[in-house]
C-alpha positions as a printed Julia matrix, in Angstrom:
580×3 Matrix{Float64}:
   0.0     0.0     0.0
   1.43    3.38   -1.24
   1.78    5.77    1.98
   2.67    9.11    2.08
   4.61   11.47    4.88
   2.73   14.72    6.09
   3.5    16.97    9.26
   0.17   18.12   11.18
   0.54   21.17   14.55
   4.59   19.86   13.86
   3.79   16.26   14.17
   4.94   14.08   11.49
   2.92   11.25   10.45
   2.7     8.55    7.86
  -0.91    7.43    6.21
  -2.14    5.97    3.34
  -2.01    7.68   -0.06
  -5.84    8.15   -0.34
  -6.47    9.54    2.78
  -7.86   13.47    3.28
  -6.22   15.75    5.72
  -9.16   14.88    8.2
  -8.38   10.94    8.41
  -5.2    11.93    8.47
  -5.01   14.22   11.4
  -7.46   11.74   13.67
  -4.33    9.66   13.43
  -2.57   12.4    15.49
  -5.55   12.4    17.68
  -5.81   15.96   16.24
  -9.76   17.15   16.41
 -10.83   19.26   13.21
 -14.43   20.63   13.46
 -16.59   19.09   10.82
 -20.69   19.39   10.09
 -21.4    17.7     6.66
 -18.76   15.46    6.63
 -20.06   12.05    7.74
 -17.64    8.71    7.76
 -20.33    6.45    7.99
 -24.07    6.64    5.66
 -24.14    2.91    5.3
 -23.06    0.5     2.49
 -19.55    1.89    2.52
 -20.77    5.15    1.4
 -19.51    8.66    3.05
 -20.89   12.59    2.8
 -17.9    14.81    2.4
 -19.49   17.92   -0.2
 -17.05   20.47    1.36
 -19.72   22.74    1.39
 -19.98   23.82    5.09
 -16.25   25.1     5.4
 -16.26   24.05    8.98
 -13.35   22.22    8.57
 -10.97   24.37    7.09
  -7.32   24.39    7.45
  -3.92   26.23    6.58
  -1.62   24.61    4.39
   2.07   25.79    3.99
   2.51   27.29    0.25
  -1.46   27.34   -0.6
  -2.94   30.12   -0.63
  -6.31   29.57    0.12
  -7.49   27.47    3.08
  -8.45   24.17    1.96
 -11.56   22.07    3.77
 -10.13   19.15    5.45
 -12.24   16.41    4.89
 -11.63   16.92    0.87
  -8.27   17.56    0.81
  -6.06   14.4    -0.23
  -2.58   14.52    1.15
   0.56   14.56   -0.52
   4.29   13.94    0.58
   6.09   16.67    2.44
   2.38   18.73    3.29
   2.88   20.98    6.44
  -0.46   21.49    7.68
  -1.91   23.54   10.93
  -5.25   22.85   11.97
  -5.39   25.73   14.5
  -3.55   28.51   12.87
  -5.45   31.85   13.92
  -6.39   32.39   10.18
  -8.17   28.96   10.17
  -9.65   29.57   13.41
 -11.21   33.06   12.5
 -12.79   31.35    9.36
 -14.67   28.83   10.96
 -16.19   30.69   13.86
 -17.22   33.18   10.74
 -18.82   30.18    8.85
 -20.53   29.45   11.9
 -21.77   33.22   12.59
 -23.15   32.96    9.18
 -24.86   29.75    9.65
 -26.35   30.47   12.96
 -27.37   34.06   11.59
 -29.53   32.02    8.94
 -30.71   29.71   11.36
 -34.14   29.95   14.16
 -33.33   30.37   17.49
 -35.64   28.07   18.88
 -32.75   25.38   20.07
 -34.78   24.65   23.64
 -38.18   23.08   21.75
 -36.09   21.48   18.75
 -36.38   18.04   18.48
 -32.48   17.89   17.8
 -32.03   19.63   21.23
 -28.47   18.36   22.56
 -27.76   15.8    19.82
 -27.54   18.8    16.89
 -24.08   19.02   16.1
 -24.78   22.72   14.49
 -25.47   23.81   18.47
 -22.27   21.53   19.68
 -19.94   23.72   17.63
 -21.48   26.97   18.75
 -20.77   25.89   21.87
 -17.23   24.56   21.35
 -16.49   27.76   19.8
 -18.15   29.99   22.65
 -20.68   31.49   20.37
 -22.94   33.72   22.56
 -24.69   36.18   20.52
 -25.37   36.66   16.81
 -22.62   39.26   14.9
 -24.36   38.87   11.61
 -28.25   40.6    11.36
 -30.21   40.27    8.88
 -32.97   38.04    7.05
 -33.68   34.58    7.71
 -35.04   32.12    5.68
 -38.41   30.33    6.59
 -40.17   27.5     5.3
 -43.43   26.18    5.72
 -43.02   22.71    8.19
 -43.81   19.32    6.15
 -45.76   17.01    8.08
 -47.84   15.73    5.34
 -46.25   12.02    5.53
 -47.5    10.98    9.13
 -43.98    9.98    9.66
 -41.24   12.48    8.86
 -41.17   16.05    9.57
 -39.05   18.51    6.99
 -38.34   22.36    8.28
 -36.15   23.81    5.85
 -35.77   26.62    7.89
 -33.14   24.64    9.87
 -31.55   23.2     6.3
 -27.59   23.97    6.84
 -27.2    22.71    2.92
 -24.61   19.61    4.26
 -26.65   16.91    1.71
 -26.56   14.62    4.41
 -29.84   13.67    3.42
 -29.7    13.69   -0.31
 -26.33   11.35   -0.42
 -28.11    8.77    1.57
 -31.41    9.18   -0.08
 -29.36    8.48   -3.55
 -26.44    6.42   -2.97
 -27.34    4.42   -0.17
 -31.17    3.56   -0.25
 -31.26    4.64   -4.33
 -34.73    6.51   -3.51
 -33.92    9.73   -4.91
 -36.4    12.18   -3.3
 -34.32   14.59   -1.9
 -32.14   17.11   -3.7
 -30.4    20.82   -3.64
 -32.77   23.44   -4.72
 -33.11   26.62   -5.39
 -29.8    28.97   -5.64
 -27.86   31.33   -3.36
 -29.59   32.4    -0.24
 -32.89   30.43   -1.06
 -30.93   26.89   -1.96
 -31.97   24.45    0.53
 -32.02   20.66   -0.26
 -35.47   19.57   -0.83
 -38.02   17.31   -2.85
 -38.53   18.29   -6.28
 -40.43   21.59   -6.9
 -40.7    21.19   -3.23
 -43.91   19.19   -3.37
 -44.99   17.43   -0.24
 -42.95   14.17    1.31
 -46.31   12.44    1.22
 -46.57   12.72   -2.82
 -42.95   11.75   -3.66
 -41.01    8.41   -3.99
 -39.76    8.6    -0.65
 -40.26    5.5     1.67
 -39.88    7.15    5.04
 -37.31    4.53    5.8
 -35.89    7.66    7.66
 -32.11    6.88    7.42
 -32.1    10.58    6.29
 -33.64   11.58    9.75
 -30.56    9.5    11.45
 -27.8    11.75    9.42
 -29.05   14.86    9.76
 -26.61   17.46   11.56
 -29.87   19.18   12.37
 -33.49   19.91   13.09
 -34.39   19.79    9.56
 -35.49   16.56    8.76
 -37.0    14.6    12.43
 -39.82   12.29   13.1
 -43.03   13.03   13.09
 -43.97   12.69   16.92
 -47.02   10.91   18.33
 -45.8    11.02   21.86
 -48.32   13.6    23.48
 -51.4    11.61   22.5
 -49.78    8.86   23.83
 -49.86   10.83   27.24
 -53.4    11.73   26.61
 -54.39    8.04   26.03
 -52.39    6.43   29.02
 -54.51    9.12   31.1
 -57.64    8.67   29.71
 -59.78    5.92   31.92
 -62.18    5.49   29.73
 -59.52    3.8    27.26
 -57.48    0.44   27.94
 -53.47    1.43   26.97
 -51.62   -1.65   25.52
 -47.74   -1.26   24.41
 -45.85   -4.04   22.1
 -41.91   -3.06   21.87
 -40.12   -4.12   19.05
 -37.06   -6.52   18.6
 -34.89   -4.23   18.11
 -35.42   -1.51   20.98
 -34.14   -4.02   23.74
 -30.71   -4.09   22.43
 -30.18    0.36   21.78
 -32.7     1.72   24.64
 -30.24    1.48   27.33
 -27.72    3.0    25.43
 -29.24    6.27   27.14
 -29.12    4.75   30.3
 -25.49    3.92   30.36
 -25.62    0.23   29.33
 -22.78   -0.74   27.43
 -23.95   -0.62   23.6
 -25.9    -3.47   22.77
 -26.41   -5.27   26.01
 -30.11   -6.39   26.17
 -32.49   -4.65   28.48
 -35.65   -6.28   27.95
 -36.96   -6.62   31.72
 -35.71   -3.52   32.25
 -37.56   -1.82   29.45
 -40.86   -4.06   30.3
 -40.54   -2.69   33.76
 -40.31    1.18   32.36
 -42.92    0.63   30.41
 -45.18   -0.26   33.38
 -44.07    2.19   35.16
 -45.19    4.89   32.71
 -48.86    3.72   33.29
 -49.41    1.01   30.15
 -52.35   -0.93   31.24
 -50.48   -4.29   29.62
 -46.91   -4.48   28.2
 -46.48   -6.65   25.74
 -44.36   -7.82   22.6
 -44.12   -7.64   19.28
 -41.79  -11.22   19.36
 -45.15  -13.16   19.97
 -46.1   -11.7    16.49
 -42.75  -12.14   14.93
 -43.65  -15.65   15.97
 -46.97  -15.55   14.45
 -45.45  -14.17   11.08
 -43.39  -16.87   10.43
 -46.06  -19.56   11.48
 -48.14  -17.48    8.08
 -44.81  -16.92    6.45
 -43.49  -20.07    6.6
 -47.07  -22.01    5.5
 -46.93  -19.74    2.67
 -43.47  -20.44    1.77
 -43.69  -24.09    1.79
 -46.86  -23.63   -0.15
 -45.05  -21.41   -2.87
 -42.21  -24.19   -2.93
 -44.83  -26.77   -3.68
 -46.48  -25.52   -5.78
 -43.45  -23.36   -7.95
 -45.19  -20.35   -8.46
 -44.58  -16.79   -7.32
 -40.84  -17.4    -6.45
 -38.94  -15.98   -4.98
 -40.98  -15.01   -2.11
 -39.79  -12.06   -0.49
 -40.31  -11.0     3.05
 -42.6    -8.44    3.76
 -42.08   -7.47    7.51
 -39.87   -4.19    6.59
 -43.39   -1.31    5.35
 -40.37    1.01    3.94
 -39.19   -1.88    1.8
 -42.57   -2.42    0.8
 -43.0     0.96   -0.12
 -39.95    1.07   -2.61
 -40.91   -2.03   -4.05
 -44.56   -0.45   -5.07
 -42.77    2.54   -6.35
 -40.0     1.13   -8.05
 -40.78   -2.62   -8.93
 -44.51   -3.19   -9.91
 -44.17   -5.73  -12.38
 -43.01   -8.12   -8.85
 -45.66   -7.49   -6.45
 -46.79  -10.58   -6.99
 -44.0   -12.32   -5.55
 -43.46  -10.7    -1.5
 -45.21  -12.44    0.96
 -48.64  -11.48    1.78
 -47.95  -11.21    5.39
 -48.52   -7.92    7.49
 -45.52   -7.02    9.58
 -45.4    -8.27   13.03
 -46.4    -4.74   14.23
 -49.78   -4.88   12.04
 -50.42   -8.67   13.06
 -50.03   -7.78   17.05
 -51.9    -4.67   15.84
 -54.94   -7.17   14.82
 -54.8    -9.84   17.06
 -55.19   -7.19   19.65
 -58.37   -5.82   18.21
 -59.88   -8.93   17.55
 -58.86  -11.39   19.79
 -57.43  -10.05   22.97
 -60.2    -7.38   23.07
 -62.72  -10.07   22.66
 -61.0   -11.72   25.95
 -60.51   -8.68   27.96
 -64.48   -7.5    26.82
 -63.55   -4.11   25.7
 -63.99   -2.78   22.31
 -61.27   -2.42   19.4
 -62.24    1.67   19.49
 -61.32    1.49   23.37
 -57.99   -0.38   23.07
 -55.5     1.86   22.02
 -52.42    0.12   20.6
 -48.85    1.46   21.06
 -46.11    0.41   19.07
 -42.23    1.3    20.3
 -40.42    0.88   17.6
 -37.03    1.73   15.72
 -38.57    2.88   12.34
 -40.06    5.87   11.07
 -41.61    3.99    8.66
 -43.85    2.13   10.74
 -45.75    5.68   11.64
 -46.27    5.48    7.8
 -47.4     1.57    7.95
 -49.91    2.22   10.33
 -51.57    5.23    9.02
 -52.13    3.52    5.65
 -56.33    2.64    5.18
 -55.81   -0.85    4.64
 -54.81   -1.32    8.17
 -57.84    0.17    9.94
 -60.53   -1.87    9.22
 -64.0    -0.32   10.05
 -62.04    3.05   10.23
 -60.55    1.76   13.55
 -56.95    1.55   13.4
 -55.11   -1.76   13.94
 -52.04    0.66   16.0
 -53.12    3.77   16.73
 -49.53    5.29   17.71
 -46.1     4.94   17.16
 -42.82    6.41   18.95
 -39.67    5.66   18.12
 -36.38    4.47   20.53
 -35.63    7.76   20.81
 -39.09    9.25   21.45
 -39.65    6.23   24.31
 -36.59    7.26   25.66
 -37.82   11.15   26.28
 -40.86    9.58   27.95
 -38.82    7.59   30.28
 -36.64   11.13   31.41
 -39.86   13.15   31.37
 -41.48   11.29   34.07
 -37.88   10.52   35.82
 -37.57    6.83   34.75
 -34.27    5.4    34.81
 -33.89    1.73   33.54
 -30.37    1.81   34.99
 -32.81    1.85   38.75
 -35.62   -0.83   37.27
 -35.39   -4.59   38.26
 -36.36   -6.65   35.66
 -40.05   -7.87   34.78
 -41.97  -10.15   32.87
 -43.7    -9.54   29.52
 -47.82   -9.48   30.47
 -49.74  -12.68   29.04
 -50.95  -13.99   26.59
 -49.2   -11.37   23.58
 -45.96  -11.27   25.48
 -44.55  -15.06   25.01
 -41.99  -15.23   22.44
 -39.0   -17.67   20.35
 -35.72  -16.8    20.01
 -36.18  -16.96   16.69
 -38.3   -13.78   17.19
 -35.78  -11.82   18.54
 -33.48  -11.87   15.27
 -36.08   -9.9    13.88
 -34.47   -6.92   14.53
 -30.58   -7.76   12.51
 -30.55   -8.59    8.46
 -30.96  -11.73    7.75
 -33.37  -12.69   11.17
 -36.48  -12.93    9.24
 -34.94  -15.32    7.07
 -33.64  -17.78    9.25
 -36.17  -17.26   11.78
 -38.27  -18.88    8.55
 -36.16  -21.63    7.65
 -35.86  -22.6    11.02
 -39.66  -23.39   11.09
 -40.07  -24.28    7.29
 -37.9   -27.35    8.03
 -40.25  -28.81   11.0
 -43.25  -27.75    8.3
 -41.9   -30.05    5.62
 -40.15  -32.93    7.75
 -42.23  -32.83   11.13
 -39.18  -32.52   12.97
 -36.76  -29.63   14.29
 -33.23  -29.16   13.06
 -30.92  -30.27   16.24
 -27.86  -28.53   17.37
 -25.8   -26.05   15.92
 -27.8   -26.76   12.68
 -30.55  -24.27   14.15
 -27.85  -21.52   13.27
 -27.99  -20.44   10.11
 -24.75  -18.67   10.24
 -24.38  -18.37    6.15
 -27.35  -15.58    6.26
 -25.85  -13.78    8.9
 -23.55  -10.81    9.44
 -23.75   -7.23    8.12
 -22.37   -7.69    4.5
 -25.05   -5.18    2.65
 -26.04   -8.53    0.06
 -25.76  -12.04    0.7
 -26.15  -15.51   -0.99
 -26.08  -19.09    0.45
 -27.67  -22.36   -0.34
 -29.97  -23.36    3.29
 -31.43  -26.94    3.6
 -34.72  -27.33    4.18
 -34.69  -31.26    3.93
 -32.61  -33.96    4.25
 -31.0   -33.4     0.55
 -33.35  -30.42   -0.52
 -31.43  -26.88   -0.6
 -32.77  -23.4    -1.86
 -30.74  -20.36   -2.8
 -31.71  -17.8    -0.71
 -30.69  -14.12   -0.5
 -30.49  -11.13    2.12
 -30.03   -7.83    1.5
 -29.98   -4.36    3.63
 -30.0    -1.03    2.38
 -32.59   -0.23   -0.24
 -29.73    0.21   -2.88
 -28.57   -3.56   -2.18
 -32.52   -4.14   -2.34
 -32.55   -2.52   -6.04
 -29.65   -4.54   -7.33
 -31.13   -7.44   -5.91
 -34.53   -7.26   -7.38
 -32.39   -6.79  -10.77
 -31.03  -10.16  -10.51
 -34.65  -11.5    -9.94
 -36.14   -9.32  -13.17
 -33.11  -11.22  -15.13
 -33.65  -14.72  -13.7
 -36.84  -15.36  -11.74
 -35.26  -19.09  -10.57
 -31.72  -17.28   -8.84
 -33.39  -17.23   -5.54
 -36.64  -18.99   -3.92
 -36.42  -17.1    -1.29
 -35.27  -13.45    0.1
 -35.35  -11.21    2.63
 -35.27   -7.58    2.27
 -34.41   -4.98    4.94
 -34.83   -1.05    4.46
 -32.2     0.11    6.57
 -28.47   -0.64    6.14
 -27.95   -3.48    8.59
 -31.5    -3.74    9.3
 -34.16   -2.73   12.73
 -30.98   -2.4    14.57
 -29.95    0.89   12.26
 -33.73    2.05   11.84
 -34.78    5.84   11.17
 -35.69    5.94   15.07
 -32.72    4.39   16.95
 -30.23    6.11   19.14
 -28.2     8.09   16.83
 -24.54    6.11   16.15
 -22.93    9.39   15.8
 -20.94    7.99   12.68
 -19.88    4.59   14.96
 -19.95    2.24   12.45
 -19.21   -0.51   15.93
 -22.57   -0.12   17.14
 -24.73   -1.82   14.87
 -22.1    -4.66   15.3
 -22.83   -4.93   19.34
 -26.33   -4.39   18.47
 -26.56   -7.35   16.25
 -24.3    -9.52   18.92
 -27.03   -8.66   21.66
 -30.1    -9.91   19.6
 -28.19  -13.43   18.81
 -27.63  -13.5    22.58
 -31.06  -12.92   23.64
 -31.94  -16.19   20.66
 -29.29  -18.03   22.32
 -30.77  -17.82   25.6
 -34.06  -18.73   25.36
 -34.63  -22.56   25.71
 -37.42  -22.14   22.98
 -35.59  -21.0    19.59
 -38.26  -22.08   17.07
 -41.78  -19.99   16.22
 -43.56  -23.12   15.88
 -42.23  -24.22   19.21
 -43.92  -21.33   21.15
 -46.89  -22.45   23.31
 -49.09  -18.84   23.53
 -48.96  -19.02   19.45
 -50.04  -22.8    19.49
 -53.43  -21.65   21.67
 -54.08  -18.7    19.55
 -54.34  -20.92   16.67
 -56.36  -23.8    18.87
 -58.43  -21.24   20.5
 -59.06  -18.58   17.44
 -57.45  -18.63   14.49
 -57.94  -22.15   13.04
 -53.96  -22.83   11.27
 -51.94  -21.11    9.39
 -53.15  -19.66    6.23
 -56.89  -20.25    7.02
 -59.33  -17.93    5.96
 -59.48  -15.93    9.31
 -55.93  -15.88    9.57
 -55.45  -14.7     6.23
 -58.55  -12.3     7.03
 -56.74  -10.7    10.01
 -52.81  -11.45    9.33
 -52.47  -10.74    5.18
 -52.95   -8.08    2.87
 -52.14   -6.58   -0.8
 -49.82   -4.33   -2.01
 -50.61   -1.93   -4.8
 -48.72    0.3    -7.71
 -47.86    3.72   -7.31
C-alpha cells in the first residue's frame, strides 16, 4: 500500500495515499471541526461535499485554506489545523450559519444531539454578529412519519447522499440557488406525494433539526390518562438491544426486563411484545413459503415485515408485487390480534384499546396510518414512537432503567422464540423462517448447531447461500440491507426469476438495529455490530428457539385462528400491495 509522509501542529505522520487531511489528522488524535462530513451513511458510502467550510485548514505554500475532509494529502504537506487564520474562518462560517438559522434550540427536536449547536458551543458562540434576514419555510408534516423544516436546512446533503447512494430513492435534492438553496423534494412538493419511503435513514444523518420524526408522543400521554380507554404497548425486537444506550448500558447489552418494567411504570395498562407476532409471522410466512415451494409459483418469495421496503418495491418494482409475501408485519399482526382477539378476551372494544407500538422505524408511523390497516375506520395501532421518542418519555417522568429490576412480559401477547428476537438484525427474518419451514416439511426440528444459520448472517449489505430445508433439498436464498442492495437485488430476480426462492429484504443498512428511530450512532460504524451480537444473545438464551415451538402461538391458533393460512388468519394477518 502506497503511503505518504505529512506533518500536522509539527507532528509528522505517515498514512495511506488516499487519505484526506481529516483521516489523516485523527491519526494524530488531532480534532478538526466538521458538520457535513459524515464517515459512515451505510453500504460503505460517506458525505464529504465540502460545502460547510467548517473544517478548514492552513496549508504551507497554498494560498487559500483548503476544507479538510476533501483535501487528499501529498508527501512533504505541512499542515496547521489551529492557525489563527483557520480559526477566525470557521467561527465566521458558523456566525453565518447560525445568523440564517431559528433560534428556537430549547423546543427542537435535535435539542443536545444537533451538532450545528455543539460547535457553537465549542467555539463559545454567545450572541449573533451577523443581522439580517432569515429564511423560513413552511413545516412538512404531510407524511404521518417524517417532519421537513427547511428553515433549519444547513445545505450539508446529508440527506440527499443517503437518499441516492445508499437507499437509491432519490427524493431529496439541492434546490433553489444562493440564499434560497436548501435541499429539498422536487419543486418542493410534499414528502407524502414523492417516492420517498420514510425509511428515515435521512432523519438519522441529519446534523440538524431539519429533517426529524413526526412525533405521536403527546397523544400517547393523553391516552395512558384517559380511563375510559385500555393502553396496551408491544416493543419491538430491536429496541431491547439500543434503549439502554441512554441509560449507560454498554452498547448493545439487552435490556428487555428492564424496558418491560419502564414501560409499566409509565402507566401502560399491559406491556407486551411484538416477538409473539414475529412468531406468528413466520407460522403465516413459513405455510406460505412451503406452499409457494410446492407448488413453484410466485418465487422468490420475499419477506414483507420491513413497510419502507414495501414501499420502494410499489414505487419502483410493480411488475413483482406478486411475488413478496402477503404477510402484514409483526407490528400490524399484534396490531390485529389485539383488536380482535385479545379485546374479545378482555371484553372491551377495538375503538377502546388503544395500541402502542415502540419501535425503531419511522416507517412504521407510515405503515400504520395507511387505510388498509384500519378496518372499520378503527386503526389496527393507533400510535407509534420511536427508541428515541420512548426514551424522552422515560426522562420526562424521571424513569431510569439503569434503577428498574427486571419484569416479565404481560400474558398472553408477550410469550416469544428466540427466533423472534433476530427480527431486529438482516438476515433474522430469514432464518427465523427456515428454522420453522424445516419442521413444516419434515415434522421434525433441526438439532444442534444446525438451528444456526450462520451463512445468512452478518452485516455484509447482500448475501447468498444455499440453506437446507430437507434432508438433501437446498434453496438459494438471498439477504439484502439497504434499499440500494434491495434494487440490485430485485435486478437479478427481473433477469432470472429461478436465482433465488427465497429473500429477505431490509430497508435500513444493517437492518431494525440501524432504523430511522434508533439512538443516533454518531458515525460509529461498531454499534450496529454490538447491536446485532445482543439480539443473537437474547436467541441463544431462550430454551425455545423455534416460532412453531412457542406455546401462547399454538393456543391462539387452537383457541381462534384455526392454522396457518386459514381464511381468518389470512382475514386478520395478510394483505395486498398496490402500484404507485
Amino acid at each position: 500500500m502506497k503511503t505518504v509522509n505529512l506533518t500536522i501542529n509539527g507532528k509528522a505522520v505517515t498514512v495511506p495515499a488516499n487519505y484526506t487531511v481529516l483521516e489523516a489528522a485523527r491519526q494524530l488524535n488531532i480534532n478538526i471541526p466538521t458538520l457535513c462530513y459524515c464517515a459512515h451513511l451505510g453500504s460503505g458510502v460517506s458525505n464529504k461535499p465540502a460545502s460547510c467550510r467548517v473544517c478548514v485548514v492552513e496549508i504551507e505554500k497554498r494560498r487559500n485554506l483548503a476544507p479538510a475532509c476533501a483535501t487528499p494529502v501529498a508527501e512533504g504537506m505541512v499542515v496547521h489545523t489551529n492557525s489563527l487564520r483557520a480559526l477566525r474562518a470557521r467561527r465566521t462560517v458558523l456566525e453565518l450559519m447560525l445568523s440564517d438559522h431559528p433560534q428556537d434550540c430549547l423546543t427542537c427536536p435535535k435539542n443536545q444531539h444537533c451538532e450545528l449547536q455543539k460547535l457553537a458551543v465549542e467555539f463559545g458562540i454567545r450572541d449573533i454578529e451577523y443581522k439580517g434576514e432569515i429564511n423560513k419555510f413552511p413545516v412538512d408534516e404531510s407524511s404521518n412519519a417524517i417532519m421537513r423544516d427547511l428553515s433549519k436546512c444547513v445545505m450539508c446533503r446529508r440527506c440527499e447522499t443517503v437518499c441516492s447512494k445508499v437507499q437509491t430513492v432519490g427524493t431529496l435534492t439541492g434546490y433553489g440557488r444562493g440564499f434560497k438553496a436548501k435541499v429539498g423534494t422536487a419543486s418542493m412538493i410534499p414528502l407524502a406525494d414523492t417516492s420517498c419511503t420514510f425509511c428515515g435513514q435521512c432523519v438519522n444523518v441529519c446534523p440538524v433539526g431539519a429533517i426529524t420524526g413526526i412525533s405521536y408522543v403527546k397523544k400517547v400521554w393523553a391516552a395512558i390518562n384517559d380511563p375510559s380507554k385500555t393502553v396496551i404497548v408491544q416493543t419491538a425486537p430491536a429496541v431491547r438491544v439500543a434503549v439502554g444506550q441512554e441509560f449507560g448500558f454498554a452498547p448493545g447489552v439487552p435490556v428487555t426486563g428492564k424496558l418491560v418494567a419502564g414501560l409499566r411504570a409509565l402507566g401502560f395498562d399491559k406491556v407486551f411484545d411484538t416477538n409473539f407476532s414475529a412468531d406468528l409471522t413466520i407460522m403465516e410466512e413459513g405455510n406460505e413459503i412451503v406452499e409457494r415451494i410446492k407448488s413453484g409459483k410466485n418465487l422468490p418469495i420475499l419477506t414483507s415485515c420491513c413497510p419502507s421496503w414495501i414501499n420502494f418495491i410499489e414505487h419502483n418494482f410493480p411488475d413483482l408485487l406478486n411475488i413478496p409475501s402477503s404477510c402484514k408485519s409483526p407490528q400490524q399482526m399484534f396490531g390485529a390480534i389485539a383488536k380482535s382477539f385479545y379485546a374479545e378476551k378482555i371484553g372491551v372494544k377495538p375503538e377502546d384499546l388503544i395500541v402502542v407500538s415502540v419501535m425503531p422505524c419511522q416507517a412504521k408511523k407510515y405503515e400504520a396510518a395507511r387505510p388498509e390497516f384500519a378496518p372499520n375506520g378503527v386503526r389496527d395501532v393507533d400510535y407509534v414512537v420511536t427508541t428515541r421518542e420512548l426514551c424522552r418519555m422515560f426522562n420526562e417522568a424521571g424513569i431510569n432503567l439503569a434503577n428498574m429490576d427486571d419484569e416479565e412480559y404481560d400474558n398472553p401477547l408477550g410469550k416469544s422464540a428466540g427466533a423472534a428476537d433476530i427480527f431486529g438484525v438482516t438476515g433474522g427474518v430469514l432464518e427465523a423462517a427456515c428454522r420453522s419451514v424445516y419442521f413444516m416439511l419434515n415434522g421434525k426440528n433441526l438439532e444442534g448447531d444446525a438451528i444456526n444459520f450462520r451463512a445468512v448472517r452478518g452485516l455484509d449489505g447482500i448475501k447468498e447461500a444455499k440453506v437446507e430445508i430437507a434432508p438433501g433439498k437446498t434453496i438459494n436464498v438471498a439477504v439484502c440491507s439497504g434499499l440500494g442492495n434491495a434494487r440490485k437485488v430485485l435486478e437479478m430476480v427481473r433477469a432470472d426469476k429461478d436465482r433465488f426462492q427465497a429473500i429477505e429484504i431490509m430497508a435500513c443498512p444493517g437492518g431494525c438495529i440501524n432504523g430511522g428511530g434508533q439512538p443516533f450512532l454518531h458515525g460509529d460504524a461498531e454499534l450496529l455490530e454490538k447491536r446485532m451480537k445482543g439480539l443473537y444473545s437474547e436467541d441463544e438464551r431462550k430454551v425455545v428457539r423455534c416460532s412453531h415451538e412457542n406455546p401462547d402461538i399454538k393456543a391462539l391458533y387452537d383457541e381462534y385462528l384455526g392454522t396457518p393460512g386459514s381464511e381468518k388468519a389470512h382475514h386478520l394477518l395478510h394483505t395486498e400491495y398496490h402500484k404507485k
